[in-house]
N, C-alpha and C positions, 0 to 999 in steps of 0.2 A: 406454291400453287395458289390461284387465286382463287376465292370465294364467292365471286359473283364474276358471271359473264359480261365480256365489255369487248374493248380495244384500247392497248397498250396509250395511251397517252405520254407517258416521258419517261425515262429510264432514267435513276442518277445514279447508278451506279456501272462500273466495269470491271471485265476479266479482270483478275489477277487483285485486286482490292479487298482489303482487311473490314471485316463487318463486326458489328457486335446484334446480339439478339435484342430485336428492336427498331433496327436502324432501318431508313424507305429504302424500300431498291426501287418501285415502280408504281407509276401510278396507273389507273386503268377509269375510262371513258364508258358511263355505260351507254349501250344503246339498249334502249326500251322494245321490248315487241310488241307491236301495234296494238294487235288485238289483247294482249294484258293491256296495256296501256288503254283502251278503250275501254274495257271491265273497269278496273280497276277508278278511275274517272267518271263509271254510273253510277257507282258505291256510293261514292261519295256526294252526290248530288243527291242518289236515293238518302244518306243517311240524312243527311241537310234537313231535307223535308220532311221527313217524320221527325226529326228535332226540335223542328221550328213547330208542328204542330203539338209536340209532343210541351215545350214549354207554353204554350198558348194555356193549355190545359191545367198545366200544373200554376200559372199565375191565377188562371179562373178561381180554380180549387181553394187557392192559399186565403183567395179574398173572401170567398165561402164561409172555409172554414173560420178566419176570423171572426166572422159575424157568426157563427155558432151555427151556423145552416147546414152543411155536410157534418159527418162523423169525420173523426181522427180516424180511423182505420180508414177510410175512403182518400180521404188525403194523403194519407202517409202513401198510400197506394201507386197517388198521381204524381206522388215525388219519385218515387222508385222507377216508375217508367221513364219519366224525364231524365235520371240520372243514369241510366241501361242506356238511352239511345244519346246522351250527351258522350257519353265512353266512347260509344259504337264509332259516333263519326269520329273522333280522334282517329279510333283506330283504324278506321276507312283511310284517314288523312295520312299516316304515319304509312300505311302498305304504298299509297300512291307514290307519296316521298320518296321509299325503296326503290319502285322499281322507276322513278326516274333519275335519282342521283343514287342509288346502292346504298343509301342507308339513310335511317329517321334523324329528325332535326337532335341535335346536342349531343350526338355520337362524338368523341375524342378521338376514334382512331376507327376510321370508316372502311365497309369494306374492299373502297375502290383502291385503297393504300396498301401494297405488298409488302410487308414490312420482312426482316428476316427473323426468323424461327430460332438461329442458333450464331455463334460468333463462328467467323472462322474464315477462311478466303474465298471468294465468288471465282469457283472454278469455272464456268459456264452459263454465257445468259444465249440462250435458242434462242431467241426469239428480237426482235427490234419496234421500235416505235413506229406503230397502226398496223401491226399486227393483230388478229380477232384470237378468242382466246376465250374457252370454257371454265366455269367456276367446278371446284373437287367436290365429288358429291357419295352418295352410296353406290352409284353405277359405274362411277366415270373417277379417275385420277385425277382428272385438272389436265389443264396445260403447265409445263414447269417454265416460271418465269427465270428460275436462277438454283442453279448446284453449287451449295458452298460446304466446306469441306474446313476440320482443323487439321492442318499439313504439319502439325508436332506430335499428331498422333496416327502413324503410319501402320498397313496391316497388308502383310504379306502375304497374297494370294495363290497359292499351287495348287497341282494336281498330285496325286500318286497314286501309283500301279497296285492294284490290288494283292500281288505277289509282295508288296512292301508295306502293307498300312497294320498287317498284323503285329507287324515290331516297334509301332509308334506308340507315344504315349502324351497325354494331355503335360504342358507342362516343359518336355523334353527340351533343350536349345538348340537356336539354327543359328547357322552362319549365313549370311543376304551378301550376295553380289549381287550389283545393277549394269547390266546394257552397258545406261550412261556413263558411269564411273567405274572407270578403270583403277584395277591395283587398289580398292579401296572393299572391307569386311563391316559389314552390320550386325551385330550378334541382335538374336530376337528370340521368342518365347511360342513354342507353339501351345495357339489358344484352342483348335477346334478340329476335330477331325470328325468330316459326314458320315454320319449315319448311312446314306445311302450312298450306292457307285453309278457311276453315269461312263455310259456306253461314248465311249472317244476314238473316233478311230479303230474303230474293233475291238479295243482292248478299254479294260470297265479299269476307271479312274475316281477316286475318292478328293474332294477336296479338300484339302487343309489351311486352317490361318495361322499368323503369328503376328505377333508385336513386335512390332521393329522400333529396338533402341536406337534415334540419332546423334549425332553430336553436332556441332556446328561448323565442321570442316565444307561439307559441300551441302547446297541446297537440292533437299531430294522432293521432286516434285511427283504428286498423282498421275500414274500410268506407267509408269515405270517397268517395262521388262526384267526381270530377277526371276535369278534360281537359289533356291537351301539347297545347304548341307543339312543333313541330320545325322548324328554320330547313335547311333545303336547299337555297337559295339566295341569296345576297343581291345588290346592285347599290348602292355607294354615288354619291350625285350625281346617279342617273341621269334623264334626262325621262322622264315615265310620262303615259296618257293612262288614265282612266276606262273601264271596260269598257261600261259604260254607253252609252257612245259609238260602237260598233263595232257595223257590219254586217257581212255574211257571205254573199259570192256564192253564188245557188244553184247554181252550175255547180261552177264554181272551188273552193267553200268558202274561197277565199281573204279574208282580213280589207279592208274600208275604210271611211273618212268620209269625208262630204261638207267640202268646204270653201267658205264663201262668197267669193263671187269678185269678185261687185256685191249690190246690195241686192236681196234674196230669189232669188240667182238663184248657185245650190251647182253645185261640180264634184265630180266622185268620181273618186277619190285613192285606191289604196291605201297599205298599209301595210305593217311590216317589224315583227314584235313580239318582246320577249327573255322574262325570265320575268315571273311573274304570281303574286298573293297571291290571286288570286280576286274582289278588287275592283280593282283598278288593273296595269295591265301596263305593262313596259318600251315604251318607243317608241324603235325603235332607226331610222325612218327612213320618210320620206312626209308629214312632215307638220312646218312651221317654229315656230318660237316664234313668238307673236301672231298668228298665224289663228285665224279663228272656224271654228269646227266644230260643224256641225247637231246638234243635241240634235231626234232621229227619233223618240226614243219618250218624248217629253212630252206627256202630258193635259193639257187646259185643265178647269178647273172651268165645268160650264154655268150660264150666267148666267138665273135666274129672274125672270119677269114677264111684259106683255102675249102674249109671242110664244112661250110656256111648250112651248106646242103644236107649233108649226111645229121647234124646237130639239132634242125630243127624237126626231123621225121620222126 
C-alpha cells in the first residue's frame, strides 16, 4: 500500500516475480492539492519574515550586549526567539518539500518509493502506470500496489458442516487433492477451526485451515481448488455391511436387514452399527458371516416387447 497519494509513475516489477523485503516495485508521482500547496508556500514566506526580523534583532542585541548596555537575560531572550523562528522556517520548508515531492530533503528511502514489505512472489499488481492511487491511513486501506505471497508456504482453505466440526481437532492430518493435479495427495496439518459458523447456503459452515506439506513434483500455485480428507475415525479388520443395505424403523428409527431364512421368504434382524465413511458402516453385531441379506432397494430393468403395455401400468 502506498503511503502518500500520487499517481503510479513506473512499475518495475511483474506478476509471477521473486522479491525480497525491500526491493522497489513502484514508484509513485505526487500531485500536490493546490490549495495545500498554496498554504503551505505562505508558511513559508510568513516564516521568512519574522526570521529575517527576528535576526535583525538578535544581531542588534548581541552588539548591545557586548558594549555592556542590555542585560544577559534580555539577550539571551533575543537569541531564543531567533532560534524558535529559525526552526520554524525549516520546518515550514521541509512540510512544503513533502507535499510537493512526498518527502523532506535527505530521506533514503522516500515515501513516493513502494518498496516490498515481505519476500516472496508478486502474485498481483491491480493497478498500471498513471493510475491515481490513495496513501493507507486510519480511515482508508490504501490502494494495493502489489500481492505477494511465499508460495513454499501453502494453507489450505475449507469449509465444514457443522454436523462435522464437533470430531475435529487442532492438529489432526489431511490428505489435499488439487483441481489441477490429478492422481497426486498433499498430506497437511490442520492449523485452525472458527470459532464461529457462517450461514452458506442454508446450512451454517465452519472454516477450517491446514499446512500443506509440498514437495517438488509439481508447482502448486495460489487459488487452487482442493478438498481434505480428514480421518476421525478408523476400525482396522473390522466387518462392515453396505449402507445400501440398511432399513430404518419408522417408529424405532432404529437400523435393520432382512435376512433370508428359506428361499424368498426374509426375517428382520436388527442391527448394532460402529462408525461409518458414508458408504459402508461398521457392523458390530445382528447379522453372521455368510447370510444373505435382501438388497430392498434394487430396480429391475423393464423388459420390452409384446406386453410393453401391460408392464408399464
Amino acid at each position: 500500500m502506498p503511503q502518500i497519494a500520487g499517481i503510479i509513475e513506473e512499475i518495475f516489477v511483474e506478476e509471477g516475480d521473486e522479491v525480497f523485503a525491500g526491493d522497489l516495485i513502484a514508484k509513485i508521482k505526487v500531485v500536490p492539492n493546490e490549495q495545500t500547496l498554496n498554504s503551505a508556500e505562505g508558511r513559508v514566506k510568513s516564516a521568512q519574515i519574522v526570521m529575517k526580523n527576528s535576526k535583525i534583532e538578535f544581531e542588534r542585541n548581541r552588539a548591545l550586549f557586548e558594549k555592556e548596555i542590555i542585560s544577559e537575560q534580555e539577550f539571551n531572550s533575543s537569541e531564543l526567539r531567533y532560534n524558535q523562528d529559525m526552526q520554524n522556517l525549516e520546518n515550514a520548508e521541509s512540510d512544503l518539500q513533502i507535499i510537493k515531492l512526498g518527502s523532506a530533503g535527505g530521506s533514503t528511502i522516500t515515501n513516493t518509493n513502494i518498496r516490498a514489505t515481505v519476500s516472496g512472489t508478486i502474485l498481483e499488481i491491480p493497478v498500471k502506470e498513471g493510475d491515481q492511487v490513495i496513501q493507507a491511513n486510519s480511515f482508508n486501506s490504501g490502494t494495493p500496489i502489489a500481492t505477494i505471497a511465499d508460495l513454499n508456504k501453502m494453507i489450505f482453505e475449507g469449509q465444514v458442516d457443522e454436523g462435522e466440526v464437533g470430531k475435529l481437532q487442532i492438529g489432526m492430518p489431511l490428505i489435499v487433492t488439487l483441481g489441477a493435479i490429478e492422481d497426486k495427495e498433499y498430506d497437511a496439518k490442520l492449523r485452525l477451526i472458527a470459532p464461529k459458523g457462517t450461514e452458506i447456503a442454508g446450512a451454517i459452515q465452519f472454516k477450517i485451515e491446514g499446512d500443506v506439506y509440498l514437495d517438488d513434483e509439481f508447482v502448486v500455485r495460489a487459488g487452487y481448488s482442493a478438498n481434505a480428507s480428514i480421518v476421525t475415525d478408523k476400525k482396522v479388520d473390522a466387518i462392515s455391511i453396505s449402507e445400501a443395505l440398511l432399513q430404518y424403523d419408522s417408529k424405532s428409527k432404529k437400523p435393520y436387514v432382512e435376512i433370508e431364512i428359506s428361499d424368498q421368504k426374509f426375517e428382520k434382524r436388527e442391527v448394532k452399527l460402529g462408525i461409518s465413511d458414508g458408504v459402508n458402516a461398521e457392523l458390530i453385531s445382528g447379522v453372521k458371516q455368510l447370510e444373505k441379506i435382501k438388497v430392498w432397494n434394487k430396480t429391475e430393468p423393464i423388459k420390452r416387447g409384446e406386453d410393453d403395455s401391460d408392464s408399464e401400468k
